[in-house]
C-alpha positions as CSV (number, residue, x, y, z in Angstrom):
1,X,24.1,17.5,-25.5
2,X,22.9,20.2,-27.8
3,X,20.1,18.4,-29.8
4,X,16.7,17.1,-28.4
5,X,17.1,13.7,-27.4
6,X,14.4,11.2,-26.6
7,X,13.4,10.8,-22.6
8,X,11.1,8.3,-20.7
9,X,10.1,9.0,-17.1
10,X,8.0,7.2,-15.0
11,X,6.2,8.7,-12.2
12,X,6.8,6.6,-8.3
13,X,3.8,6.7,-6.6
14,X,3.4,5.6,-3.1
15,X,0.4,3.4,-1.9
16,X,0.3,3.2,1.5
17,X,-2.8,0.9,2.0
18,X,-2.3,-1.4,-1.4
19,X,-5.9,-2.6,-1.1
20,X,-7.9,0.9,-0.8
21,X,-5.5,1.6,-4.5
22,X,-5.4,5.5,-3.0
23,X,-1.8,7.0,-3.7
24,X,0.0,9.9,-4.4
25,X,3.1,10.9,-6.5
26,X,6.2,11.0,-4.7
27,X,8.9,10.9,-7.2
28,X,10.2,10.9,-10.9
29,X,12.3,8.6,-12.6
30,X,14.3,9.6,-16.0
31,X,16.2,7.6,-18.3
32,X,17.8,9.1,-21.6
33,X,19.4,6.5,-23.7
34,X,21.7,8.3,-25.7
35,X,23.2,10.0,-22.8
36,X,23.5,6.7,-21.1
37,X,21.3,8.8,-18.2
38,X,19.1,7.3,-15.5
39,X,18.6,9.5,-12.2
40,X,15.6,9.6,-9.7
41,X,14.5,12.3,-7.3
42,X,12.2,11.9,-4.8
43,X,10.0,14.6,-2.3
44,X,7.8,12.3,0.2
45,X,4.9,14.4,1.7
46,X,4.7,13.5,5.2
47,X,1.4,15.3,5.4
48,X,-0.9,12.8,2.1
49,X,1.0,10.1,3.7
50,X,-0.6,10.8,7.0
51,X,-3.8,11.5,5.2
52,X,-4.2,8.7,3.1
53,X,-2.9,6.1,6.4
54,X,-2.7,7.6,9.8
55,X,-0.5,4.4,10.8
56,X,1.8,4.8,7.9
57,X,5.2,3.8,7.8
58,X,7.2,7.3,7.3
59,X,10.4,6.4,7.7
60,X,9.9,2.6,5.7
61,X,8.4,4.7,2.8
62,X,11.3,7.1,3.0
63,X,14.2,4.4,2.4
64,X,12.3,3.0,-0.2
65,X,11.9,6.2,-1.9
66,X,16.1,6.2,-1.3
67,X,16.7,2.9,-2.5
68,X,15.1,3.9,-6.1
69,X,17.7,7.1,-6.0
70,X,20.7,4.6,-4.9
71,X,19.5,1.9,-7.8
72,X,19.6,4.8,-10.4
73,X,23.3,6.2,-9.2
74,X,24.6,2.7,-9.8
75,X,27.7,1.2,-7.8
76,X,27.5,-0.5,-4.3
77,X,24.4,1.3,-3.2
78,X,22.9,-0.5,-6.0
79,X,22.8,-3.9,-4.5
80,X,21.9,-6.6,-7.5
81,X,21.6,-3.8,-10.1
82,X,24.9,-2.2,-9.3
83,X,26.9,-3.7,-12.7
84,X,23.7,-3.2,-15.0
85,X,23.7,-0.4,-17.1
86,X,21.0,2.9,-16.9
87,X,18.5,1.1,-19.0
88,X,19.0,-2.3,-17.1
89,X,18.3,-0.2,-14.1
90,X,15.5,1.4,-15.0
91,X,13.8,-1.1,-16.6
92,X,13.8,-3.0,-13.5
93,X,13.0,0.3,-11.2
94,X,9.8,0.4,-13.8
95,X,8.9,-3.0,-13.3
96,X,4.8,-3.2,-11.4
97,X,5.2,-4.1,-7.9
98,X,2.9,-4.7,-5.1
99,X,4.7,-2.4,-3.0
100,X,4.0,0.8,-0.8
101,X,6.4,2.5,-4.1
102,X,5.3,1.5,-7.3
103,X,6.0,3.5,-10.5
104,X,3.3,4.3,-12.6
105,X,3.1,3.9,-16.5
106,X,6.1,5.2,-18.8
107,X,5.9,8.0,-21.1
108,X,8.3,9.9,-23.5
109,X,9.7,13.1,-24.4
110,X,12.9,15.2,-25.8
111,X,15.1,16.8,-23.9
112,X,18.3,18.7,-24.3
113,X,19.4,18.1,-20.9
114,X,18.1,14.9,-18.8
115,X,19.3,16.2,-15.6
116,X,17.4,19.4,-15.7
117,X,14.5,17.2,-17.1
118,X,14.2,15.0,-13.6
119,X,14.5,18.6,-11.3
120,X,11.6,19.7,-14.1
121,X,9.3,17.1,-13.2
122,X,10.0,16.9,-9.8
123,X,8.7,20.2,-9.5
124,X,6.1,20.0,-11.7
125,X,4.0,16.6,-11.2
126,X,5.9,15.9,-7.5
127,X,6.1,18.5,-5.7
């Protein structure tokens, strides 16, 4: 793709004790609709987890952290969301929960390349 196409990303958060509302990023979800794009990547720091919860589940945050990745590649990994397409997806990876992963409010941008947009914010509000 050689011009700027339109991006939303939504930051995943992870709230480990839902009723103090403390969290911290952990993740970055990016979908480009004209590319037909939706990837996640995901960095959990063990270290704010243990800060925030002493008693936190690491390895239960981890997978969940996975399952968003797995949702986003699509096919059996996918579960329910495996014959939707990358907006289905991540529309319903957006979606408020009251889980230990939630993603945070969407916003926009334009990209040339959506791939090197998720590593982008990964490393830039993530990590």
């Amino acid at each position: 793709m050689s011009e700027r196409q339109v991006f939303e990303y939504a930051l995943l958060r992870v709230v480990p004790r839902v009723e103090r509302g403390e969290c911290f990023n952990a993740g970055v979800v990016v979908y480009c609709r004209a590319a037909s794009f939706v990837a996640a990547r995901t960095y959990l720091s063990e270290e704010k987890l243990r800060a925030l919860d002493p008693q936190a589940d690491v390895a239960g945050v981890r997978a969940a952290l996975h399952a968003v990745e797995a949702v986003c590649r699509g096919g059996e990994d996918a579960g329910q969301a495996a014959g939707d397409d990358a907006g289905r997806r991540f529309r319903w990876l957006i979606a408020p929960r009251s889980t230990v992963v939630q993603p945070g409010p969407v916003h926009t941008g334009l990209t040339t390349d959506p791939e090197a947009e998720v590593e982008r914010l990964l490393e830039l509000l993530v990590r």
